[in-house]
C-alpha positions in Angstrom: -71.9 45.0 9.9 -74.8 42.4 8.9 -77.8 44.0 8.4 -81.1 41.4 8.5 -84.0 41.0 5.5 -87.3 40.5 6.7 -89.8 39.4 4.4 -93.9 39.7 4.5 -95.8 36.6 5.5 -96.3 34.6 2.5 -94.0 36.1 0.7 -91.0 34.0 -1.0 -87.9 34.8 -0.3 -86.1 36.5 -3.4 -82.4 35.0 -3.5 -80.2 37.2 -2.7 -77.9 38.8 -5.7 -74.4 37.3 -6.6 -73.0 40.7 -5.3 -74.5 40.5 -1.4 -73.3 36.9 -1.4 -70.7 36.8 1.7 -67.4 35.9 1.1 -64.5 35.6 3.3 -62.1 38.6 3.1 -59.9 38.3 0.6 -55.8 39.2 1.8 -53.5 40.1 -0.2 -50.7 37.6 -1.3 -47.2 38.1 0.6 -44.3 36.8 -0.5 -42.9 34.0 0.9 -40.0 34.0 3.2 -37.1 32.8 2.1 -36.1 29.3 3.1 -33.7 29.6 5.5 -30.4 28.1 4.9 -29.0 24.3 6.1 -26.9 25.3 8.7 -23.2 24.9 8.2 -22.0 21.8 10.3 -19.0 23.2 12.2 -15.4 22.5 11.1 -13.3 20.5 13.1 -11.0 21.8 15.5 -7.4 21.7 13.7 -5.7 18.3 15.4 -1.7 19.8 15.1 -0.8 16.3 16.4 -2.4 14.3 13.8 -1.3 16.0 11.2 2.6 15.7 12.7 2.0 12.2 12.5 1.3 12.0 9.7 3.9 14.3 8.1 6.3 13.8 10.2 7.4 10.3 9.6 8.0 10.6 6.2 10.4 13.6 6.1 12.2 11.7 9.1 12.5 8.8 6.9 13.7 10.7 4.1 16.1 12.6 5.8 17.6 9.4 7.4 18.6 7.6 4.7 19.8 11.2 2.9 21.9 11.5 6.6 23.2 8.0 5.9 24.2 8.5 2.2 26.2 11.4 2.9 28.1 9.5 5.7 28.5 6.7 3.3 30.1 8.7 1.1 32.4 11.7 2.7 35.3 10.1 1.5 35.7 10.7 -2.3 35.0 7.7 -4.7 33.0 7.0 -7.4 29.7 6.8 -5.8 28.0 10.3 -5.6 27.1 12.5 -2.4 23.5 13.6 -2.6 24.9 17.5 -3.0 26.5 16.3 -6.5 23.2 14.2 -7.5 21.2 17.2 -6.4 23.1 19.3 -9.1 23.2 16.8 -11.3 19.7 16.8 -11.1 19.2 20.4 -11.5 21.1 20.7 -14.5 18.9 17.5 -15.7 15.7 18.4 -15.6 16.7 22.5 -16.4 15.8 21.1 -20.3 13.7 17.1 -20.3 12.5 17.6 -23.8 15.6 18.2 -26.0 16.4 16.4 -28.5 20.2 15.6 -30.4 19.4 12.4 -32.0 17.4 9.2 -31.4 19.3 8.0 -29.0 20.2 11.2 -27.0 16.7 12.3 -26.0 16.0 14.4 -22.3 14.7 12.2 -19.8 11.4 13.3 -20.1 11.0 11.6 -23.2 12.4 8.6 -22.0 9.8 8.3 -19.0 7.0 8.9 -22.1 8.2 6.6 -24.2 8.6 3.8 -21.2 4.6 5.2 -19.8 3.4 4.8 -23.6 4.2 1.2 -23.6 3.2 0.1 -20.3 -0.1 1.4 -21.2 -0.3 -0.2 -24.3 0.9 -3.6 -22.7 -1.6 -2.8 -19.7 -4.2 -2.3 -22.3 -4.2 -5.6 -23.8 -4.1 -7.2 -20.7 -6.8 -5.6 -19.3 -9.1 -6.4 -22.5 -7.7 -10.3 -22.0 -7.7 -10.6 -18.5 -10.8 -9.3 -17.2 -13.2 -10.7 -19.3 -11.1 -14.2 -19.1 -11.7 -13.2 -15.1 -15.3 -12.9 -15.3 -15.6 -16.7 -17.8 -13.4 -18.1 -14.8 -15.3 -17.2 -11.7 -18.6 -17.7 -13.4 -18.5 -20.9 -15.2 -17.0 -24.2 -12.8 -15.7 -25.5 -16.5 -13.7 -22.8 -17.5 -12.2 -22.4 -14.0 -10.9 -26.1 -14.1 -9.6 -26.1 -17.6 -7.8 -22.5 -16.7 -6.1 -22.3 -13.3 -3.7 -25.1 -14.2 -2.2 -22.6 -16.9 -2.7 -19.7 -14.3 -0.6 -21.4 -11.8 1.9 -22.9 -14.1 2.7 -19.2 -15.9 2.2 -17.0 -13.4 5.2 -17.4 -11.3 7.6 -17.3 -14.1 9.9 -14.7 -14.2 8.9 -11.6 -16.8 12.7 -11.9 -18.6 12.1 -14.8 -19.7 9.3 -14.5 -21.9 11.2 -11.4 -23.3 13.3 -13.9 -26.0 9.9 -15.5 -27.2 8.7 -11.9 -27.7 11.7 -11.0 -30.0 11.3 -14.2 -31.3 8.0 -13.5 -32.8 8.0 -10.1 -33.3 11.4 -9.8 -34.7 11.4 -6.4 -32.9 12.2 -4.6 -29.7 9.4 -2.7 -29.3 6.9 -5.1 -29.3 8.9 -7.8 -27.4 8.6 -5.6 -25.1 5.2 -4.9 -24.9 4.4 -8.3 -25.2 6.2 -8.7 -22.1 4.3 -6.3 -20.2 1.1 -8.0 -21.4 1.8 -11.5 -20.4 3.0 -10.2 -17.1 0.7 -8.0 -15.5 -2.7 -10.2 -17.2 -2.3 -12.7 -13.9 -3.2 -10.4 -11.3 -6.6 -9.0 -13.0 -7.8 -12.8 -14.1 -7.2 -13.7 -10.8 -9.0 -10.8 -8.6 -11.7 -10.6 -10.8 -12.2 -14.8 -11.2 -12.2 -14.2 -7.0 -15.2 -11.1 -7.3 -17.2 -13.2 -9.2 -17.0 -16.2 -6.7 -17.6 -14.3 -3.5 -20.5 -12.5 -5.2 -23.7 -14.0 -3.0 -25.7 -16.6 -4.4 -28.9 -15.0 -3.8 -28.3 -12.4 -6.0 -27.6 -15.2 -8.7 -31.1 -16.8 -7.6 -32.9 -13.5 -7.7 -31.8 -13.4 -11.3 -32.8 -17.2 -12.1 -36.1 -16.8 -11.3 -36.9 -13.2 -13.0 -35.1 -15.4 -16.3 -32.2 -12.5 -16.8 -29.9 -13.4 -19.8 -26.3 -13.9 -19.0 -25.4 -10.7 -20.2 -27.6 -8.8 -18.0 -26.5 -10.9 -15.4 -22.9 -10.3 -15.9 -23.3 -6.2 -16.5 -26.7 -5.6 -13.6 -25.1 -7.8 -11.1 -21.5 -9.0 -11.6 -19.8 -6.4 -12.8 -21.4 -3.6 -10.0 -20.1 -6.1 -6.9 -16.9 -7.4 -8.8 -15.7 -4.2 -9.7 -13.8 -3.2 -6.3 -11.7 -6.4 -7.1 -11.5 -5.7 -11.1 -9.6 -2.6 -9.1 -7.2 -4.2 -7.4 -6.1 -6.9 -10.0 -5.6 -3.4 -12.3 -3.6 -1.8 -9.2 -1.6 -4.6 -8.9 -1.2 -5.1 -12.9 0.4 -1.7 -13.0 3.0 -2.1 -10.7 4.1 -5.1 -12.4 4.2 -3.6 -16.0 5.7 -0.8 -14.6 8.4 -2.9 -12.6 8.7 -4.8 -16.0 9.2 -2.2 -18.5 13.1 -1.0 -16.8 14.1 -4.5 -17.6 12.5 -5.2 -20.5 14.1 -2.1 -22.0 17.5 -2.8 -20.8 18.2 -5.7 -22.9 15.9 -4.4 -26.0 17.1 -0.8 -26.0 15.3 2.2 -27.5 14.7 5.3 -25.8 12.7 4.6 -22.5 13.6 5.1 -18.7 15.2 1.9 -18.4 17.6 2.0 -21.8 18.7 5.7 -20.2 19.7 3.9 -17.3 21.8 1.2 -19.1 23.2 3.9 -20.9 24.1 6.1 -18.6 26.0 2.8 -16.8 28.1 2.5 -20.2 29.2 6.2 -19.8 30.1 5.5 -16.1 27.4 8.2 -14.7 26.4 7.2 -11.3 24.7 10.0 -11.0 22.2 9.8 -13.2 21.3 6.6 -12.2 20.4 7.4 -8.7 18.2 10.0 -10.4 17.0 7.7 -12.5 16.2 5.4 -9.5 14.2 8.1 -8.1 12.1 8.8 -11.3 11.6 5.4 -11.5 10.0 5.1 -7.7 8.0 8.5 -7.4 6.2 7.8 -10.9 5.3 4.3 -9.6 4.3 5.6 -6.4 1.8 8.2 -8.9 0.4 5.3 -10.7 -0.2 3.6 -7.5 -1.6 6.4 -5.7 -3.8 7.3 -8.8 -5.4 3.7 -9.1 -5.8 3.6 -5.2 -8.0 6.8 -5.2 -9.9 5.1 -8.0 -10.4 2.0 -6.2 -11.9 3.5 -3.1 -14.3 5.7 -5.0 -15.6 2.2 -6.3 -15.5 0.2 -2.4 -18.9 -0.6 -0.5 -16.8 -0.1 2.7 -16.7 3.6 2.5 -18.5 5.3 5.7 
């Protein structure tokens, strides 16, 4: 309740004390309510059919040519059913990692010692070829004074620069890594000499005229819309080395996947190399898978 001050005529009115000054009632702080939470978009109804077409295939595919390679071989001979590479295979990878000598090593060695140079091949390339990839696409020069040599080398078959490796290296090993590196170089000099080309030319104006150095150019702008394509050409690159390595270590020897094999063909074990044949495919099919994954982390297509 207000109550009001009347003052004598004449008389100045005193100013009222800080304490009568009105103020608006004060409330007392709540706490806030909690945000509420984003609601959950819904999960998609399970799509049985979909995911039969997609699993389906395979096993059918599988179980095919497993169906035709027991047919093929129900009369006895010296080409195994799959029930005797199955056990073969059990008893094979019971123990990968022994070791009786350096030339009688598990099979899991073997696929190490075969990975362990394809990466160091694939290495070198990769430090070679995509920076020769980016001085190609870029520079109208160094495209013409390289692609003769690209086309002339690239189609040549990877056993044949396997002598000149032993020839310079006087040793296996390295032969055969060199053979990996000249081999799977082509692929990632050629995708990534095609990124730079397609990258647009505005971008390459926008950096003219705000006077970037090349080497921003090459790392702010190349490198972000060429490196999809860098991808591929080390996809690709892989699959060659690893395709290159069984033959490479055939004729060089050495433990590695593709010496086990020839050796297992001297002791007349068929067995082992269907196995081997199998190892060979489903650890290609992982590097290929692994680099594929990669890749599409990395593409401006993605939804």
């Amino acid at each position: 309740m207000v109550s009001a001050v009347f003052h004598a005529p004449g008389e100045a009115a005193a100013s009222p004390a800080p304490a009568a000054t009105a103020r608006p009632a004060e409330t007392a702080a709540e706490p806030a309510a909690p945000a509420p939470r984003p609601a959950r978009p819904p999960r998609a109804p399970f799509d049985g059919r979909a995911l039969a077409l997609r699993v389906l295939p395979p096993v059918l595919g599988v179980a095919l040519l497993i169906g035709l390679w027991a047919l093929a071989t129900q009369k006895p001979g010296s080409f195994p059913s799959p029930a005797t590479t199955w056990d073969a295979a059990v008893q094979l990878f019971a123990d990968p990692f022994y070791r009786k000598g350096p030339n009688d090593q598990g099979i899991g060695w073997n696929i190490l010692n075969s990975l362990g140079r394809v990466g160091l091949g694939f290495g070198l390339a990769a430090l070679v070829g995509i920076p020769l990839g980016f001085l190609v696409g870029r520079f109208e020069f160094a495209q013409r004074m390289v692609s003769p040599l690209i086309a002339l080398l690239k189609p040549v078959s990877p056993l044949a620069w396997l002598p000149i490796g032993l020839l310079a290296f006087k040793s296996a090993n390295p032969a055969a890594i060199w053979t990996i590196f000249i081999c799977s170089i082509w692929p990632m000099v050629v995708n990534t000499a095609v990124g730079v080309q397609r990258v647009p030319q505005d971008y390459l104006n926008v950096a003219r005229v705000l006077k970037l150095s090349e080497w921003k150019v090459i790392t702010r702008i190349l490198l972000p819309a060429v490196l999809p394509y860098v991808l591929t050409g080390v996809r690709l690159s892989v699959g060659t080395a690893w395709l290159v390595i069984v033959a490479a270590e055939m004729l060089t020897g050495g433990v590695g996947i593709g010496f086990w094999v020839w050796d297992e063909w001297n002791n007349l074990n068929v067995a082992h190399i269907i196995i081997a044949i199998f190892v060979i495919g489903i650890v290609g099919l992982l590097l290929e898978w692994a680099l594929l994954s990669l890749a599409k982390r990395f593409s401006f297509n993605e939804d």
